[in-house]
C-alpha positions as CSV (number, residue, x, y, z in Angstrom):
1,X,7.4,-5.2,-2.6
2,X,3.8,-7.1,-2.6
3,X,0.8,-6.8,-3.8
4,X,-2.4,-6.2,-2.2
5,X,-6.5,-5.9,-3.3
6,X,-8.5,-2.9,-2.2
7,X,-12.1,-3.9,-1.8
8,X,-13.1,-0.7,-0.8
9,X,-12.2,2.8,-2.0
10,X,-10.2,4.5,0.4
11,X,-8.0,7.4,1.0
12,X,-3.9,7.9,0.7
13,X,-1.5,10.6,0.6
14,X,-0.3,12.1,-2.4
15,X,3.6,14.0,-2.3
16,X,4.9,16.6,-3.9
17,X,8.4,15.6,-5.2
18,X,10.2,17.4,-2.4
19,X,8.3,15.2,-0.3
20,X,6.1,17.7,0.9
21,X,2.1,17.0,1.6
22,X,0.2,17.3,-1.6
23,X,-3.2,16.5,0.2
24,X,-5.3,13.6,-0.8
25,X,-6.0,11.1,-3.6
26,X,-8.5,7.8,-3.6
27,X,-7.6,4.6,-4.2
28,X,-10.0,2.7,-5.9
29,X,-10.8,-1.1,-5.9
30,X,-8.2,-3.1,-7.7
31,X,-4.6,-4.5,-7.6
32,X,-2.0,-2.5,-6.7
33,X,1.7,-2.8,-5.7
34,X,3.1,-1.3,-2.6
35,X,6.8,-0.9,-0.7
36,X,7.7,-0.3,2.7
37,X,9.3,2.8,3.4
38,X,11.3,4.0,6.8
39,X,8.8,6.2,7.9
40,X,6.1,3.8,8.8
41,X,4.1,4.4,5.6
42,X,3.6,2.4,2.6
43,X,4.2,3.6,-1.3
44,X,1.3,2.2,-3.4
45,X,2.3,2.6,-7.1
46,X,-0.4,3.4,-9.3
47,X,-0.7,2.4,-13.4
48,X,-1.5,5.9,-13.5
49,X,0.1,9.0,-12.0
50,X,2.4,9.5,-8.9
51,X,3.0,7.0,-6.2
52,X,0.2,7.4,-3.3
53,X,1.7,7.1,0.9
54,X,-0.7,5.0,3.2
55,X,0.5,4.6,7.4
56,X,1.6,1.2,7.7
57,X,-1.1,1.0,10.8
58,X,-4.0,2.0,8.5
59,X,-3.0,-0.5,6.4
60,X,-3.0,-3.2,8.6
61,X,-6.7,-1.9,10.5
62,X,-8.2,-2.4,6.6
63,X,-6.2,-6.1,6.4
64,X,-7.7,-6.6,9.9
65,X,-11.0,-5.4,8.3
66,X,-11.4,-7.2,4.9
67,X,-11.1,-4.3,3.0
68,X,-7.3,-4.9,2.0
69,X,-6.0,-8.5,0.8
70,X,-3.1,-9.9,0.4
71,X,-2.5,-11.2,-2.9
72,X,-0.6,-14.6,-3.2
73,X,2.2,-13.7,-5.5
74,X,5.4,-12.0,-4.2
75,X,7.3,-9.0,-5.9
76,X,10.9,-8.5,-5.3
């Protein structure tokens, strides 16, 4: 697990507990906490609500872009 700064409001995918597509939910700038999963997405946990799915490469285009930051200190 890590955490990570969204500068930039942007979209994720939200899952119905089946694992089923729920559609879409914003992420808005702020701090969150994410975990790799097997399927090439990331689950951001949110203080509120459900867990939001992000590709792993759409992550790393809004790293590339400044829109994501790493933050410094590690989860595990």
């Amino acid at each position: 697990m890590f955490n990570f700064f969204i500068r930039k409001k942007l979209v994720a995918r939200e899952r119905r507990q089946d694992g089923t597509d729920r559609g879409f939910a914003y992420l808005h700038e702020g701090v969150y906490v994410a975990k790799p999963r097997t399927d090439g997405y990331l689950e951001i946990f949110r203080p509120e609500g459900e867990p939001l799915y992000l590709m792993a490469l759409i992550f790393n285009e809004k790293l590339s872009s400044g829109e994501i930051s790493l933050m410094n200190e590690s989860m595990s």
